[in-house]
PADOLUM-863467 format. One line per 3 residues: number of its first residue (from 1); their letters; for each residue x, y, z of N, C-alpha, C. Coordinates in Angstrom, 2 decimals, padded with zeros to 5 digits. Layout:
! PADOLUM-863467
NUM> a> X Y Z X Y Z X Y Z ~ ...
***
This chain:
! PADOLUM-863467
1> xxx> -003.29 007.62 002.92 -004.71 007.32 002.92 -004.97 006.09 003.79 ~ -006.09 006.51 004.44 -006.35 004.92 005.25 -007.42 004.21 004.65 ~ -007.13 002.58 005.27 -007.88 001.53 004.76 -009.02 001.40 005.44
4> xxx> -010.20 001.18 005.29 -010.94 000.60 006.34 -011.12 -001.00 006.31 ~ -010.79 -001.21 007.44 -011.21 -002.87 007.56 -012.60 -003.18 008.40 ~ -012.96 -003.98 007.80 -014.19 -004.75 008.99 -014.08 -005.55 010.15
7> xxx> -014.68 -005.41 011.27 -014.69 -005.88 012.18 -014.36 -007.42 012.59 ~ -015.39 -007.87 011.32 -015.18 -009.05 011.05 -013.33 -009.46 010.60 ~ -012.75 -008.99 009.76 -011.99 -009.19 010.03 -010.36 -008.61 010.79
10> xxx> -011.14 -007.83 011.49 -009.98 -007.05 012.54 -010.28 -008.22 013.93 ~ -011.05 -008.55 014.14 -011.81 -009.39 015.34 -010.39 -010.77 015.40 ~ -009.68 -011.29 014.95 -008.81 -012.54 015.19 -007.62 -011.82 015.62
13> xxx> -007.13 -010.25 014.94 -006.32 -009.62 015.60 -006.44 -008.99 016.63 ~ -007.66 -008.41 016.72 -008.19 -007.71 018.57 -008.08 -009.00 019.26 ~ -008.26 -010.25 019.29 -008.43 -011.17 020.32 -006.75 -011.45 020.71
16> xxx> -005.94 -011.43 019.66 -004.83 -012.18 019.47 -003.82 -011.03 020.35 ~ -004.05 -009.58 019.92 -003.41 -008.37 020.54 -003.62 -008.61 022.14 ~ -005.10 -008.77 022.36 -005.60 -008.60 023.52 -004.87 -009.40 024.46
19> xxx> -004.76 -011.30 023.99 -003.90 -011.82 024.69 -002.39 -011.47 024.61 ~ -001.70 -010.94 023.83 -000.39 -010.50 023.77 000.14 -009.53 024.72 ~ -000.96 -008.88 024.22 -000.37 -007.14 024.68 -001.05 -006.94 025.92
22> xxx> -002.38 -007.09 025.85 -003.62 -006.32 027.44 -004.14 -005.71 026.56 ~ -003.68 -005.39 025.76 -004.91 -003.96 025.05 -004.84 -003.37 023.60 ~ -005.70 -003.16 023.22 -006.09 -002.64 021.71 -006.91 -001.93 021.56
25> xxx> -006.45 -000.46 020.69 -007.26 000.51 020.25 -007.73 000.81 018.82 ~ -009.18 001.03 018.63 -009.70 001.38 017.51 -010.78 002.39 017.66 ~ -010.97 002.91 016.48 -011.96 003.95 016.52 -013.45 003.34 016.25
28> xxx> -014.46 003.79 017.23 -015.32 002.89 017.16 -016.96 003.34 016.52 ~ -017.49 002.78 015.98 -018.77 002.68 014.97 -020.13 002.86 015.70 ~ -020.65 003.49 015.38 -022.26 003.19 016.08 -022.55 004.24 016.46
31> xxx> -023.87 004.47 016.93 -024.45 005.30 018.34 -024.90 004.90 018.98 ~ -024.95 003.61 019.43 -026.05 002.94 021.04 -025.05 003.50 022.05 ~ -023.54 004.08 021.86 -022.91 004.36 023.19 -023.17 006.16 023.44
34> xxx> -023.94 006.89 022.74 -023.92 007.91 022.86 -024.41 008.25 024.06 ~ -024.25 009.34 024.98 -022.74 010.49 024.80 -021.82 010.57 025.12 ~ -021.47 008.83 025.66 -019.90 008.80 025.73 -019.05 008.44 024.55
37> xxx> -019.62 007.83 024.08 -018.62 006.96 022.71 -019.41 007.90 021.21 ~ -018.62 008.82 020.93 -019.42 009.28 019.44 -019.08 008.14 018.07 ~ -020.06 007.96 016.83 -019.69 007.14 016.02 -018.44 007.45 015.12
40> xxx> -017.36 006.99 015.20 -016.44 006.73 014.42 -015.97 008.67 014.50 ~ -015.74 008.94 015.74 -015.23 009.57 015.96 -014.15 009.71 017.22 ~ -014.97 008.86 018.21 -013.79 008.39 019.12 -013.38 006.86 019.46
43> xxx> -012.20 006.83 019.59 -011.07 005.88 020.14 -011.26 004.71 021.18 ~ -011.71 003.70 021.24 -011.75 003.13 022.22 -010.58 002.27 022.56 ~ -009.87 002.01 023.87 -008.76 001.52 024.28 -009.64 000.11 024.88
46> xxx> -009.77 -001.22 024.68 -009.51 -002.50 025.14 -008.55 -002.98 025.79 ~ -009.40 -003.34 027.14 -008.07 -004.34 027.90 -008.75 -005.69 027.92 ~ -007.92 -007.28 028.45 -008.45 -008.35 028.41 -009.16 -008.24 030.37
49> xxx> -010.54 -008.53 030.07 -010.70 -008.60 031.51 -009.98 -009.04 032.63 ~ -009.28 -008.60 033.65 -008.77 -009.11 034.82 -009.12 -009.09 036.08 ~ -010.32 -009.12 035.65 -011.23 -009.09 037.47 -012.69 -009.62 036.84
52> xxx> -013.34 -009.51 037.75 -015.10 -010.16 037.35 -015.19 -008.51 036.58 ~ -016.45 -008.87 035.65 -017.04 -008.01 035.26 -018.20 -007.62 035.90 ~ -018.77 -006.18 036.20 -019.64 -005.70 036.97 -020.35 -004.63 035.93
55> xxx> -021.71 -004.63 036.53 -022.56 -003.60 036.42 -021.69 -002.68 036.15 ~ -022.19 -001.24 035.36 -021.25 -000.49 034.68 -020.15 -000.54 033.84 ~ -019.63 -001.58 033.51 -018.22 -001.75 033.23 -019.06 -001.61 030.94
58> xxx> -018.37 -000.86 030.78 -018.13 -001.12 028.82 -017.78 -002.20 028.44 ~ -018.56 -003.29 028.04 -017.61 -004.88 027.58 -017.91 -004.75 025.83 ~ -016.99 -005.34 025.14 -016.73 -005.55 023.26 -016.90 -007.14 023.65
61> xxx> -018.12 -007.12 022.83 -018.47 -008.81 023.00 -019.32 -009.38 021.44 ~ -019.45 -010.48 021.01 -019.73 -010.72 019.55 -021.08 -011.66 020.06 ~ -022.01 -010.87 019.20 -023.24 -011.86 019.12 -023.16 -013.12 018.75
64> xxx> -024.09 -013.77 019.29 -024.12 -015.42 018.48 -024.55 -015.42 016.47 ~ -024.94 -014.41 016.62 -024.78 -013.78 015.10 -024.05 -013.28 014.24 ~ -022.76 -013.05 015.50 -021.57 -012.48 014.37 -021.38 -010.76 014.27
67> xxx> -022.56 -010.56 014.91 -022.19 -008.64 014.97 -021.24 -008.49 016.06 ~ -020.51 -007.31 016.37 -019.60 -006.87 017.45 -020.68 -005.80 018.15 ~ -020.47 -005.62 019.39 -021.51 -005.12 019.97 -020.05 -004.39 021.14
70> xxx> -020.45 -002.96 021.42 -020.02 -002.26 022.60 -020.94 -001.83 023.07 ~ -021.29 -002.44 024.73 -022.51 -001.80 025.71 -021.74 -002.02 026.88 ~ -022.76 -001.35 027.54 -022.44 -001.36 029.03 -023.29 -002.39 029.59
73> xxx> -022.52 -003.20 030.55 -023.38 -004.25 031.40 -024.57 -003.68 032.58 ~ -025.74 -003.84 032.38 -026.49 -003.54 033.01 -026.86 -004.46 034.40 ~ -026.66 -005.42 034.42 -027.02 -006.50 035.30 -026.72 -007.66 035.23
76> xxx> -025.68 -008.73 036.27 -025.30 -009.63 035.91 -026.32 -010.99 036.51 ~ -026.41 -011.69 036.16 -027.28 -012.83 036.75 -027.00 -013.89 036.50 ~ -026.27 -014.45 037.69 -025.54 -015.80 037.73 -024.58 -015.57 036.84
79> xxx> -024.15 -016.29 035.05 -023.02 -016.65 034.53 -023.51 -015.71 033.48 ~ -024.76 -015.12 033.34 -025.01 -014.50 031.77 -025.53 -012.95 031.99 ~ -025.11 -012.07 031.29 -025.00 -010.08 031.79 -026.36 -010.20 030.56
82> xxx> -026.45 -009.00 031.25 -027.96 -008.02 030.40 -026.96 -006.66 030.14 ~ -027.30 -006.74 028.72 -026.30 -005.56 028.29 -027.14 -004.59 027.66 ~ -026.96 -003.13 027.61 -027.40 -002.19 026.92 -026.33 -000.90 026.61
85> xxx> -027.22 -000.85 025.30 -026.24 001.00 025.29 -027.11 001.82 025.62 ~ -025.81 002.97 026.40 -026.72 004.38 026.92 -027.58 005.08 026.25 ~ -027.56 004.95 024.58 -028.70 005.85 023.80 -029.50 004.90 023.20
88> xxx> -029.91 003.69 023.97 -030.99 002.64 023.62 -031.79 002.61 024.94 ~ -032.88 002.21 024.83 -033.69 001.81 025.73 -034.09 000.05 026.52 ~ -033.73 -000.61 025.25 -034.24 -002.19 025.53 -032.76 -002.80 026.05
91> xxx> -032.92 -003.72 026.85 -031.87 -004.51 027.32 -031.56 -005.74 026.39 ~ -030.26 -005.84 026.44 -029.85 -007.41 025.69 -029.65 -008.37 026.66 ~ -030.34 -009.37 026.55 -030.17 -010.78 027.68 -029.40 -012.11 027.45
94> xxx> -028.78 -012.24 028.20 -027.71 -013.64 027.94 -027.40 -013.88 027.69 ~ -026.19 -012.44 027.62 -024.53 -012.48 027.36 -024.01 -013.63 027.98 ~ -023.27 -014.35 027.56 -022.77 -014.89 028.23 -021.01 -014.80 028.25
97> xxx> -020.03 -015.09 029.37 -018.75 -014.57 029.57 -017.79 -014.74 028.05 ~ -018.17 -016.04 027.26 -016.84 -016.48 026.33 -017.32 -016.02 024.98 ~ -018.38 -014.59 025.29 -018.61 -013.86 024.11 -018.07 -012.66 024.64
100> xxx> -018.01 -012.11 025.22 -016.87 -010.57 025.67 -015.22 -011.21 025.63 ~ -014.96 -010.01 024.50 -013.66 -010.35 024.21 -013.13 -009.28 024.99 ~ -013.78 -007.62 025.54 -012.34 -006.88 026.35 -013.32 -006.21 026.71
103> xxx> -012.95 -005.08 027.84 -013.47 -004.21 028.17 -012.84 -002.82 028.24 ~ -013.61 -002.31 028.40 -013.39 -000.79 027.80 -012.14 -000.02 028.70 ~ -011.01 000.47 028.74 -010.19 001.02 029.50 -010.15 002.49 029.21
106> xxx> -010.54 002.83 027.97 -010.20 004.40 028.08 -010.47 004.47 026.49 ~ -011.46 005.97 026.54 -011.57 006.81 025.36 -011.10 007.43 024.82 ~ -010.66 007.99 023.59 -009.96 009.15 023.34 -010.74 010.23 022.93
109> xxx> -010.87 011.79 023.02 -012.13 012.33 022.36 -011.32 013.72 022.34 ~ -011.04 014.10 020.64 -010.21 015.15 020.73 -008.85 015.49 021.40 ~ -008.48 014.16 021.03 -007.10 014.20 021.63 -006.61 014.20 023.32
112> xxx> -007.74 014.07 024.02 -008.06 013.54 025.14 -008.06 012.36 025.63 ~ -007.72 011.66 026.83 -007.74 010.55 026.73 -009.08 010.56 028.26 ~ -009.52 009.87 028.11 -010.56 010.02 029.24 -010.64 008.31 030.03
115> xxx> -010.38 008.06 030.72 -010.31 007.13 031.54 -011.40 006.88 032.36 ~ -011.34 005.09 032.69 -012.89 004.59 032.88 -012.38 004.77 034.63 ~ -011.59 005.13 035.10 -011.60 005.49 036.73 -011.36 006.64 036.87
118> xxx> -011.67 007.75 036.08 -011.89 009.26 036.11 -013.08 009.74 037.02 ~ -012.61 011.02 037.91 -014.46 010.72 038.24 -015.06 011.31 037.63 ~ -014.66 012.21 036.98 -016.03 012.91 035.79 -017.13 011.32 035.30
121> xxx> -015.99 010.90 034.56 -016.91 009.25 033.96 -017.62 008.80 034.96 ~ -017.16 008.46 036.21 -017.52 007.43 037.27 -018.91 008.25 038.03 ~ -018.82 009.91 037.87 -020.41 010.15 038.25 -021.63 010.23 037.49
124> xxx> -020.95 010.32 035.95 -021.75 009.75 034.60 -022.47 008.32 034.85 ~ -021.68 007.35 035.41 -022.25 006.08 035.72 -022.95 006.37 036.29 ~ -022.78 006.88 037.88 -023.81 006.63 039.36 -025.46 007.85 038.76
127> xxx> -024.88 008.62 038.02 -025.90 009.55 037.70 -026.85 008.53 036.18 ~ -026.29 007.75 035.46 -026.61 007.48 034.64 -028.52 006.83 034.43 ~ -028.81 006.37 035.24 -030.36 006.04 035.82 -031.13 007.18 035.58
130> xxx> -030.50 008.09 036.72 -031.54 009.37 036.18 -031.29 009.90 035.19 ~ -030.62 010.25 034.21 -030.01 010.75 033.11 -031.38 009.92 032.30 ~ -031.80 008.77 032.29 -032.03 007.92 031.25 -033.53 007.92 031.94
133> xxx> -033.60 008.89 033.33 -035.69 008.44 033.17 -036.07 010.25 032.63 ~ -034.79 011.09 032.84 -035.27 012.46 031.96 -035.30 012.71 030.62 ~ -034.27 011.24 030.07 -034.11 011.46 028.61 -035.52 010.78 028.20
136> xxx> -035.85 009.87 028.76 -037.32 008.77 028.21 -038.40 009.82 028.52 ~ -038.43 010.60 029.68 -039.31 011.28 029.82 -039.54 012.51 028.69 ~ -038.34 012.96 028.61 -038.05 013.93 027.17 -039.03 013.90 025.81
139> xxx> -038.53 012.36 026.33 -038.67 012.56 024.75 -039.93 011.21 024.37 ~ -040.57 011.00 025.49 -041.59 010.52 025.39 -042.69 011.88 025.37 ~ -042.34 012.62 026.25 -043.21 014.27 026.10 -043.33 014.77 024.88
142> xxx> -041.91 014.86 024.64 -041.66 015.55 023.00 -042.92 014.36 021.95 ~ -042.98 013.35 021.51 -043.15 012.51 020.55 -045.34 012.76 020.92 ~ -045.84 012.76 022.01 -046.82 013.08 022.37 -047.40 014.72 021.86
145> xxx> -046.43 015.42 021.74 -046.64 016.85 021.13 -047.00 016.59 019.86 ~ -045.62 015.82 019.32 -045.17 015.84 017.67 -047.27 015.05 017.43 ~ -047.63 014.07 017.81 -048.48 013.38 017.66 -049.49 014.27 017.40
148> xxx> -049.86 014.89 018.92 -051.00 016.08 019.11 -050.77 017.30 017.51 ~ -049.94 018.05 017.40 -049.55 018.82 016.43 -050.12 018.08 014.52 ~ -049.39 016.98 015.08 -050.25 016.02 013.51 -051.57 015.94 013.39
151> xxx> -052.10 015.54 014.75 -053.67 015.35 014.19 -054.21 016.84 014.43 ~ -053.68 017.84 014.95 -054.50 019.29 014.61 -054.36 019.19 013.17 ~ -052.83 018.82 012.81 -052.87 019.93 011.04 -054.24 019.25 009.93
154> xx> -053.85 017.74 010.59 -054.93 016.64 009.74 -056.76 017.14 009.91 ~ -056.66 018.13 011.08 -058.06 018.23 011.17 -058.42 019.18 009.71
***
């Protein structure tokens, strides 16, 4: 049977692995990464950054609040990133570097391992913009129906 631990305290061993080893894997929580990262269904592999971090890149970084956060960097500016996840809309502002503890090296999904220099992934990125003005458009259309449909039944 497995244990579950909290982040909170798995977080002194991900940092500690990270400098040891390069890398640490856990299965990861949420849906702001959807439809690449499903909740607590797939695997994420951490490495310790070894190059600048860029636009696109998956960074595991801890709020000044203490939550763990996996997004993708949207925009860097000067020393502090604007981060978001792919199934959110609003940006997070001023990340700054000595709160990202790793970045994302590779998923696992069904026993797959899917890699962040794959190009399937890598045209997911370059496509990812438009992906995200058909999904807003979607489903800004859709929610305008749902609206219209309410105030008929209310008439």
């Amino acid at each position: 049977m497995s244990e579950k631990i909290s982040l909170n305290e798995m977080a002194p061993l991900i940092r500690e692995t990270l400098e040891k080893n390069g890398e640490v894997t856990f299965i990861s929580a949420g849906r702001s990464m959807l439809p690449v990262i499903r909740d607590r269904k797939d695997a994420v592999t951490l490495v310790k950054p070894k190059r600048e971090i860029k636009p696109g890149d998956i960074v595991f970084y801890q709020r000044d609040n203490g939550q763990f956060i996996l997004h993708r960097v949207m925009f860097v500016n000067s020393d502090k990133y604007v981060m978001r996840g792919d199934n959110q809309w609003d940006n997070e502002y001023n990340i700054r570097r000595d709160q990202i503890i790793g970045v994302l090296k590779c998923f696992e999904r069904n026993g797959k391992i899917h890699n962040v220099t794959d190009r399937d992934y890598l045209m997911y990125v370059k496509l990812l913009p438009l992906i995200r003005f058909f999904r807003k458009t979607y489903y800004g259309f859709k929610s305008k129906v749902y609206k219209f449909v309410k105030y008929l039944v209310k008439r």
